[in-house]
VOGU-3710 file (C-alpha; in Angstrom, 3 decimals, decimal comma):
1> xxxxxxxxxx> 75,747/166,780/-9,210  72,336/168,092/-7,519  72,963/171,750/-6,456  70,099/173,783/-5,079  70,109/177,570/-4,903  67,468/180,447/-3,832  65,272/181,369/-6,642  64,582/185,151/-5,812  68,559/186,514/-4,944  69,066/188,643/-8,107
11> xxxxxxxxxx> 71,170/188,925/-9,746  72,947/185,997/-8,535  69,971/183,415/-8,876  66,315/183,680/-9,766  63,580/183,160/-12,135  63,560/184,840/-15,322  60,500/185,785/-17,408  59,858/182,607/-18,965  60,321/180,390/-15,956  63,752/179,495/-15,923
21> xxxxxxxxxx> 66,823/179,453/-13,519  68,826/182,268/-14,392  71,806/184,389/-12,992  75,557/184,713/-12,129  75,165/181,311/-10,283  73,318/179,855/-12,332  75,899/180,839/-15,285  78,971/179,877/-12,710  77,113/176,175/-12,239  77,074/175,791/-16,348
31> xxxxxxxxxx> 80,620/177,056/-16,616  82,108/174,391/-13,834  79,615/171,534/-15,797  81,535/172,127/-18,907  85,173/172,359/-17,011  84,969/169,162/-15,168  82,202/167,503/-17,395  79,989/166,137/-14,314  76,382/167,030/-15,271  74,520/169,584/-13,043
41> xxxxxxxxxx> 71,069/169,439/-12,510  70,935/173,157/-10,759  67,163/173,617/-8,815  66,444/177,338/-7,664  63,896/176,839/-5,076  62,774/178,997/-1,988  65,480/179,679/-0,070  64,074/177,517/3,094  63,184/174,537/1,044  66,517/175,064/-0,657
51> xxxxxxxxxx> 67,947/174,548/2,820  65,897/172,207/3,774  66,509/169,417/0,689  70,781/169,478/1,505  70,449/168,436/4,838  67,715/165,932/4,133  70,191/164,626/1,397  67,985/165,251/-1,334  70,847/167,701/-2,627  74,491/167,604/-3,007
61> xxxxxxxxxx> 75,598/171,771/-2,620  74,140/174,275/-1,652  74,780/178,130/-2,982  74,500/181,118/-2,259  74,777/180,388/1,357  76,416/182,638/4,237  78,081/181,153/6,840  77,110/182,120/10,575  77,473/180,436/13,887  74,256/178,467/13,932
71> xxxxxxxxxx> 75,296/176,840/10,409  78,278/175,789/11,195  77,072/171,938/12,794  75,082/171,649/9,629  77,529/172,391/6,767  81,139/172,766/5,255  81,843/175,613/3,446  84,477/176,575/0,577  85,959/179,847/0,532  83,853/183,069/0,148
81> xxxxxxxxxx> 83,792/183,862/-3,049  81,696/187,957/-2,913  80,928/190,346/-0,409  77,688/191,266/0,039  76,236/194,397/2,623  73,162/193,395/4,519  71,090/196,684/5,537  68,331/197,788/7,591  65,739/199,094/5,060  63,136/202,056/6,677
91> xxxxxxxxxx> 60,205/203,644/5,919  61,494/207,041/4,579  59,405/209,441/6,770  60,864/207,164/9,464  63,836/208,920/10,782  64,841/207,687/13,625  66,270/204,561/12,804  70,161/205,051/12,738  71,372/201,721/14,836  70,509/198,014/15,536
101> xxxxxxxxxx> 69,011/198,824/19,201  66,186/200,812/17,480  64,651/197,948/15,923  63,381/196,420/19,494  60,303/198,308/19,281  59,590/197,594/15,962  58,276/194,502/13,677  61,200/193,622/11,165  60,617/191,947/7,815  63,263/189,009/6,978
111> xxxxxxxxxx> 62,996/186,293/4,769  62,077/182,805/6,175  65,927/180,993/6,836  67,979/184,205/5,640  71,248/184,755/8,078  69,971/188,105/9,120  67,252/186,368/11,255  70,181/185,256/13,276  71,835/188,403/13,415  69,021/190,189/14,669
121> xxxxxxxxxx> 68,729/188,054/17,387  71,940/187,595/18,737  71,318/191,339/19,143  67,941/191,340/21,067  65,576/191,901/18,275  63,066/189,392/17,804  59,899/190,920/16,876  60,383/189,552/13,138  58,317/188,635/10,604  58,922/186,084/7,697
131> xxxxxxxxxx> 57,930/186,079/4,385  59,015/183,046/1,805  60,646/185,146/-0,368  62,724/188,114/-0,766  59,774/189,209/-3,513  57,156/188,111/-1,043  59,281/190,817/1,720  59,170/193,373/-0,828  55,565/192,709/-1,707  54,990/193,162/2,141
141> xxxxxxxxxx> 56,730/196,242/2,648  54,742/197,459/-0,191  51,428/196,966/1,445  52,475/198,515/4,829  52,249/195,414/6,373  56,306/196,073/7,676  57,480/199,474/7,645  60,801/197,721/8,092  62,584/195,191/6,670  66,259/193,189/6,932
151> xxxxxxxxxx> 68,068/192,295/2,983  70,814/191,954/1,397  71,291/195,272/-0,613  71,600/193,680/-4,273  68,385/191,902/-4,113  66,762/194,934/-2,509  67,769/197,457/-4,509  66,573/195,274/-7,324  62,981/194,722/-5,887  62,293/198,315/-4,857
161> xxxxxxxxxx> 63,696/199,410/-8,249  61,662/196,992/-9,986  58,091/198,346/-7,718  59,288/201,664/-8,379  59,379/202,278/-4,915  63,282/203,357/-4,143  61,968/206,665/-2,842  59,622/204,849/-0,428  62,356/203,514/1,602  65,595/204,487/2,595
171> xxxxxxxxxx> 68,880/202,259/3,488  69,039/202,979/7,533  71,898/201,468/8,164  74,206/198,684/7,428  73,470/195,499/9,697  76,628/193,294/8,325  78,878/192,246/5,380  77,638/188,819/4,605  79,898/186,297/2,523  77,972/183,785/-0,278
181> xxxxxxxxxx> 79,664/180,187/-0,021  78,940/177,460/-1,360  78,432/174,041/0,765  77,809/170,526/1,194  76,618/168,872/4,121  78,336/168,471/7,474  80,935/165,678/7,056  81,386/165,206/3,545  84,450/166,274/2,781  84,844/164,425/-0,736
191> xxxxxxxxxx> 82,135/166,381/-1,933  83,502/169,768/-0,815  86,855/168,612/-2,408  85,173/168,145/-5,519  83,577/171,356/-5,788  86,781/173,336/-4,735  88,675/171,308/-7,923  86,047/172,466/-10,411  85,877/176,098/-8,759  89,789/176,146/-9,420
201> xxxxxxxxxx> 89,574/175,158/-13,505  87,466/178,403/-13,474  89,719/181,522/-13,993  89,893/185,118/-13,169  88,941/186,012/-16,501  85,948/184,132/-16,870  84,539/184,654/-13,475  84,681/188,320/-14,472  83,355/188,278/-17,394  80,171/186,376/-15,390
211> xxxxxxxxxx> 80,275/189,590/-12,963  80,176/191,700/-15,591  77,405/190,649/-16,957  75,221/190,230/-14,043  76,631/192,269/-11,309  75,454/195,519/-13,298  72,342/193,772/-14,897  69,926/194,900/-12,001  67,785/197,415/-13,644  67,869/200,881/-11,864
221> xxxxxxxxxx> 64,974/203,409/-11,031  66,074/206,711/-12,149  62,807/208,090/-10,957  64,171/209,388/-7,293  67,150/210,208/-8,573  65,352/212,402/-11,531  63,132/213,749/-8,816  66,088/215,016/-6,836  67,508/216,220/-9,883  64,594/218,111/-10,634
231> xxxxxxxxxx> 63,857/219,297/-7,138  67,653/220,407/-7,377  67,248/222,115/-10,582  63,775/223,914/-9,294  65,752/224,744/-6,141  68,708/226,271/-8,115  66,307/228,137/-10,434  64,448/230,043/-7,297  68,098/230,411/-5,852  68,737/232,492/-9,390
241> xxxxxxxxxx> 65,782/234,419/-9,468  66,131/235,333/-5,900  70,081/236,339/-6,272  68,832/237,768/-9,831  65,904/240,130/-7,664  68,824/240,707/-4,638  71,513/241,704/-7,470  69,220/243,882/-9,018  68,050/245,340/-6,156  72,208/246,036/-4,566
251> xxxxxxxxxx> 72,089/247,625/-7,904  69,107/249,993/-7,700  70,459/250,727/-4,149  74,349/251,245/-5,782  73,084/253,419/-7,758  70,963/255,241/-5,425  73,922/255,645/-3,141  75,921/256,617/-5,856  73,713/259,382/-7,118  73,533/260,444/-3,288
261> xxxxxxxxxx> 77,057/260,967/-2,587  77,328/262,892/-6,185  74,513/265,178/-4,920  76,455/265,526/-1,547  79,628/266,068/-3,253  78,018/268,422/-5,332  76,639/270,205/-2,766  79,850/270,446/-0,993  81,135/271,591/-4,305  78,575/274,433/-3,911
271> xxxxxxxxxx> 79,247/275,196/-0,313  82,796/275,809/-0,996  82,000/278,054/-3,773  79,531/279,999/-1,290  82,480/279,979/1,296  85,075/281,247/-0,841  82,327/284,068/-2,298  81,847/285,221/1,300  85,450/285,535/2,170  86,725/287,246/-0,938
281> xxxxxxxxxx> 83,703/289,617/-0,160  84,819/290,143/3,569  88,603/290,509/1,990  87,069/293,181/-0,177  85,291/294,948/2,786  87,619/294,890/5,400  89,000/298,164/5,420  86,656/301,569/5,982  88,964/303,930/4,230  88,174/301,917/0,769
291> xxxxxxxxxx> 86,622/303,835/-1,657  83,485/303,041/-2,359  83,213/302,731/-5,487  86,443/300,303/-5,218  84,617/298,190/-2,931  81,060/298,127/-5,260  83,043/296,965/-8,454  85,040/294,496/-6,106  81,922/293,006/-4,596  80,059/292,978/-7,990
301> xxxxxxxxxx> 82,913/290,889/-9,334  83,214/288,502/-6,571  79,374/287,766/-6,436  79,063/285,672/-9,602  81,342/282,991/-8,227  79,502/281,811/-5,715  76,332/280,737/-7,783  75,663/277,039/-8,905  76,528/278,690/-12,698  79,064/281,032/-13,023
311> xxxxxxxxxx> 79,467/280,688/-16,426  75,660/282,230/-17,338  75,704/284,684/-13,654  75,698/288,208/-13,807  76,065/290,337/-10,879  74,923/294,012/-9,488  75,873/296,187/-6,731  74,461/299,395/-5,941  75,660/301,324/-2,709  74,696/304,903/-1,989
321> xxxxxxxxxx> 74,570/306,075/-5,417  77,190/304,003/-6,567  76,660/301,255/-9,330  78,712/298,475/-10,595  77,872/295,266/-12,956  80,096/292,564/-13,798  77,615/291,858/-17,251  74,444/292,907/-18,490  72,313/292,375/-16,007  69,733/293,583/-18,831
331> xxxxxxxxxx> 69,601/289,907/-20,731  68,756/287,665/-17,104  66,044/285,766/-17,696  66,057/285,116/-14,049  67,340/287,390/-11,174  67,802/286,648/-7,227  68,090/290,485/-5,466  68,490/291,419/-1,307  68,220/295,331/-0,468  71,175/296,869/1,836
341> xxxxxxxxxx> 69,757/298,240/4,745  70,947/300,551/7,196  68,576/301,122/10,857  65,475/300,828/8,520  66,561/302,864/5,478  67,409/300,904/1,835  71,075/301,695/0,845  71,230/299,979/-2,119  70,686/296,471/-3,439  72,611/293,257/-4,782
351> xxxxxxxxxx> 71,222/291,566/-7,681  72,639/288,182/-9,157  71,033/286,882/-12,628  71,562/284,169/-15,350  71,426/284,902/-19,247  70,408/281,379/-19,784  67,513/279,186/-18,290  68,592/277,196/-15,754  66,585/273,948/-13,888  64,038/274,884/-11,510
361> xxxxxxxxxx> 65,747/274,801/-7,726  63,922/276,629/-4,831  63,688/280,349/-5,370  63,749/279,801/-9,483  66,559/278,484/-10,677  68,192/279,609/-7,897  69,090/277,203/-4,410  68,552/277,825/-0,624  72,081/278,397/-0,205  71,883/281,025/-2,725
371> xxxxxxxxxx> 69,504/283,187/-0,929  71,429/282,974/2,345  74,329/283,501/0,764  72,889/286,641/-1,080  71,386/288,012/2,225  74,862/287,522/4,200  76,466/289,957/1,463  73,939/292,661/1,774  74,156/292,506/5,430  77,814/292,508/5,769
381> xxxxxxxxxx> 77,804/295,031/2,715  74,977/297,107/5,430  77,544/296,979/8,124  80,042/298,484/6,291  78,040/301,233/5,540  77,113/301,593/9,130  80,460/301,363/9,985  81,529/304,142/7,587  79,274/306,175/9,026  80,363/305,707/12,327
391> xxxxxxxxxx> 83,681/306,851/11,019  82,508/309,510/9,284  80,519/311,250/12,184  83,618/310,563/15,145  86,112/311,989/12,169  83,340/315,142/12,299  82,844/315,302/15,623  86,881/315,225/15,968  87,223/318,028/13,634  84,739/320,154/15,605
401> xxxxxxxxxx> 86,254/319,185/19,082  89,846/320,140/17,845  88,652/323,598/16,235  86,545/324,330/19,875  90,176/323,879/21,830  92,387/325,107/18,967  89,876/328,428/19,487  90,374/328,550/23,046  92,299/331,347/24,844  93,266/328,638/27,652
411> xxxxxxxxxx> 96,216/326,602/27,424  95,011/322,730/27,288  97,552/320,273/26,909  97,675/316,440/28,037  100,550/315,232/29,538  102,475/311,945/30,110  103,093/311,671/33,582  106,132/309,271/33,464  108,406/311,781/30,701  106,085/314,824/31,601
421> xxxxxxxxxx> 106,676/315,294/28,409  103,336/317,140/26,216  101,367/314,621/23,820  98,746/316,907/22,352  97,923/321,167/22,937  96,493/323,456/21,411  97,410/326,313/19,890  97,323/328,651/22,898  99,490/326,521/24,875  102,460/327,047/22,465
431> xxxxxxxxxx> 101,668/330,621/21,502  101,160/331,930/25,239  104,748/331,390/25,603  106,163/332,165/22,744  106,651/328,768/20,499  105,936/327,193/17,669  104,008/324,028/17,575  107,470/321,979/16,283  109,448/323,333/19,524  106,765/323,003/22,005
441> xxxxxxxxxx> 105,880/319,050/21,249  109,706/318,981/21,975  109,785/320,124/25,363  108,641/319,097/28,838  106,658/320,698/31,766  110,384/321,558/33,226  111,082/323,664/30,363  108,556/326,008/31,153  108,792/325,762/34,796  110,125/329,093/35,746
451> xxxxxxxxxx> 111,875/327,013/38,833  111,521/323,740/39,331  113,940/320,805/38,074  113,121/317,751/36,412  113,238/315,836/39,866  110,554/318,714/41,571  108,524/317,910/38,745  108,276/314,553/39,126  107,491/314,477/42,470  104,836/317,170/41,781
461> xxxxxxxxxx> 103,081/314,985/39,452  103,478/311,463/41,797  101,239/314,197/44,531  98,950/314,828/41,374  98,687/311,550/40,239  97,609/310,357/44,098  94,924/313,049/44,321  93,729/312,491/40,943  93,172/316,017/40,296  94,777/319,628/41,676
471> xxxxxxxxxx> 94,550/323,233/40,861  96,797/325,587/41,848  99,491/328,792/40,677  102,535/328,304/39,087  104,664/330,644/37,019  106,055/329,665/33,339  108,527/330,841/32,056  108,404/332,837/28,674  110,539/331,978/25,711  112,048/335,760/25,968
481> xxxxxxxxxx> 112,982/334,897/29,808  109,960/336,434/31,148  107,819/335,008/33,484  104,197/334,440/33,637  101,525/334,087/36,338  99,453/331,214/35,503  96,681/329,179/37,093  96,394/324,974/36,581  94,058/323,181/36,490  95,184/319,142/36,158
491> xxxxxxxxxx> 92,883/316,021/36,128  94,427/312,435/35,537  92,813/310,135/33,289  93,364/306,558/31,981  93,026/305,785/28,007  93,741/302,297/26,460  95,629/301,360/30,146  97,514/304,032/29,971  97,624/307,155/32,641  97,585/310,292/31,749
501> xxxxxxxxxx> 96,978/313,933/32,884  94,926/316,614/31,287  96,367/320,352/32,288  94,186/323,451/31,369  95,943/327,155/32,783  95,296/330,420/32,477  97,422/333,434/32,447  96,721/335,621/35,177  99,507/337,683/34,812  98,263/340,943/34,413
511> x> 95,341/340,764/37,229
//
């Protein structure tokens, strides 16, 4: 039986390293000799000349063949026996190759008689170029004679592989799914049947065990895929280092932000502290009848509490001769002092120190804060003092103005117009008449009206109280029942929204 076959289709046929036919169709061929016992002389020629011999009669089958629509006058084909994807192979830097309709401005490398040259142009493209072999295409593609080529994948991956080259080209797209048959000429059935009956003594088993050693046999270039992997490796290394430098630099800024809240919430720590100082301070000071030597040992103990250390803070408070420390003030190593003054003239002076050194802040060891807060005290501590004095002097002043009308001959008495009842007199207004101070603030301006009735009175003083002011004579009436001349004097005033009337009168009963 004379079977001819392509001699470059790895790794189904081709020519091995010492010259000989070799492959899984070649092995197939051997396999169906010894099952049916016909002799095979097997030729693997170029694939055109291959063609060419069957249907000049000069051969018997044909393999590796697929069948398309221009074959099908010339042969008869037995059942498909592999599939095999035929692909559109590009230039990589190429890229925009992604469909058939592409190709029509390009020159396409195909093999001379390969099916593909019919597939490309039942679809319009026609600018192709043949070579006489699939290694002669390859070869080609190599020299950048074709940037683009048409092949079945196995063989191509095999060639490129082979040339090193898999990185040169990339797999565009796939063009079809071609089937390999194997066929006789057009007509002769007898010899199709008798390929078919040896094809069926071949089983499963053996026919994989021929796959399995050829389908795999194509040797494969690891280089682009060791290039990707190193590329991928390089890539995930700089992807480390630069999440390494970004980690360590969230990090550096964690810890930054950390160690600036801690200093704000130490700070706020502080503030509170200062806070809390001031108000038990203003607590301490709030009342002007303190004594003040209360309010200096009260104030000497608060101060300490307020300062960034406590613990090692002693305090001093001197006010108008009075003195007060909450510690020895002797064994500071560092002090912080504001004077207490009062309209230009020093009063005294606070002093806070600590016993122990203490880090370096802005005054010393001793904050901003600090010194406001220090200078607060001494002049809240100042206006105390000035308003002490204040009290002092009106309580003085008070004390003279009573002993002036307490030492007046004149009556003076104020008066509250709506009871007419008396709210403060002097001496000489009780006395005049006879009473003691107890039964006088008792009584009203009826009482010692020698005549007129609660009712005249109050109509007297609604005239007053219009005017704003009167004098005239009136008679009083003594506690013994006598009766005495007297002249008034009456101006209304208004304290704290309140009306009221100020009398002064004179006894003119003996003129």
């Amino acid at each position: 039986l004379r079977v001819v076959t392509d001699n470059n289709y790895p790794p189904f046929a081709f020519i091995d390293a010492v010259g000989q036919p070799a492959g899984y169709s070649v092995d197939w061929w051997r396999l169906w000799e010894r099952k049916t016992g016909i002799p095979v002389d097997l030729q693997a020629l170029p694939w055109a000349e291959a063609q060419r011999r069957l249907l000049a009669g000069e051969a018997d089958v044909i393999d590796n063949l697929y069948r398309t629509p221009p074959r099908e006058p010339l042969y008869d084909f037995t059942a498909p026996y592999v599939d095999l994807p035929v692909a559109i192979f590009v230039k990589s830097e190429i890229p925009a190759i992604r469909q058939v309709q592409d190709l029509k401005d390009f020159q396409v490398g195909v093999m001379a008689g390969d099916a593909c040259i019919d597939k490309l142009k039942l679809e319009g493209v026609n600018n192709l170029r043949q070579y006489p072999s699939y290694r002669a295409l390859i070869d080609g593609a190599l020299a950048r004679n074709i940037d683009i080529f048409c092949l079945d994948e196995h063989p191509a991956h095999y060639y490129l592989a082979q040339a090193h080259a898999r990185q040169d080209f990339r797999e565009a797209f796939q063009l079809y799914t071609g089937q390999f048959h194997r066929a006789v000429s057009k007509g002769n059935a007898g010899m199709l049947a008798l390929v078919e009956r040896g094809a069926a003594r071949i089983d499963a088993d053996e026919d994989r065990g021929l796959r399995e050693k050829w389908m795999p046999a194509a040797p494969t270039d690891l280089g682009p895929l060791l290039r990707k992997l190193t590329l991928g490796l390089i890539g995930l290394a700089t992807l480390a280092a630069l999440l390494l430098i970004v980690l360590r630099s969230l990090r550096a800024a964690v810890r930054r932000k950390t160690a600036e809240l801690e200093a704000t919430q130490q700070a706020l720590k502080e503030r509170i502290k200062e806070q809390e100082c001031l108000h038990t301070v203003f607590r301490a000071s709030e009342s002007l009848d303190k004594p003040l030597g209360d309010l200096v040992r009260d104030v000497a103990r608060a101060l300490p509490t307020g300062w960034q250390f406590p613990e090692v803070a002693v305090a001093r408070v001197i006010l108008d001769g009075e003195t007060h420390a909450s510690g020895n003030l002797g064994a500071a190593v560092s002090r912080l002092a504001a004077p207490v003054v009062v309209d230009g003239v020093p009063r005294g002076e606070l002093t806070v120190g600590y016993t122990t050194p203490r880090p370096l802040a802005v005054e010393g060891p001793f904050l901003a804060e600090e010194r406001q807060l220090i200078d607060a005290i001494a002049d809240r501590l100042a206006g105390v003092l000035q308003g002490r004095d204040l009290a002092h002097s009106a309580a003085r002043r008070e004390d003279i103005f009573h002993a002036i009308v307490d030492q007046a001959a004149d009556a003076i008495a104020v008066v509250d117009p709506e009871t007419a009842r008396f709210i403060e007199f002097n001496e000489a207004a009780c006395r005049n008449l006879g009473y003691t101070r107890e039964e006088f603030a008792a009584m009203r301006i009826s009482d010692i009206e020698a005549s007129d009735t609660d009712e005249q009175v109050r109509q007297n003083l609604e005239l007053l109280a219009r005017d704003g002011r009167g004098v005239f004579e009136r008679q009083h009436r003594h506690k013994d029942g006598s009766l005495r001349d007297v002249r008034i004097s009456v101006r209304f005033l208004e304290r704290e929204g309140r009306q009221l009337m100020a009398a002064i009168w004179t006894d003119i009963t003996e003129r």
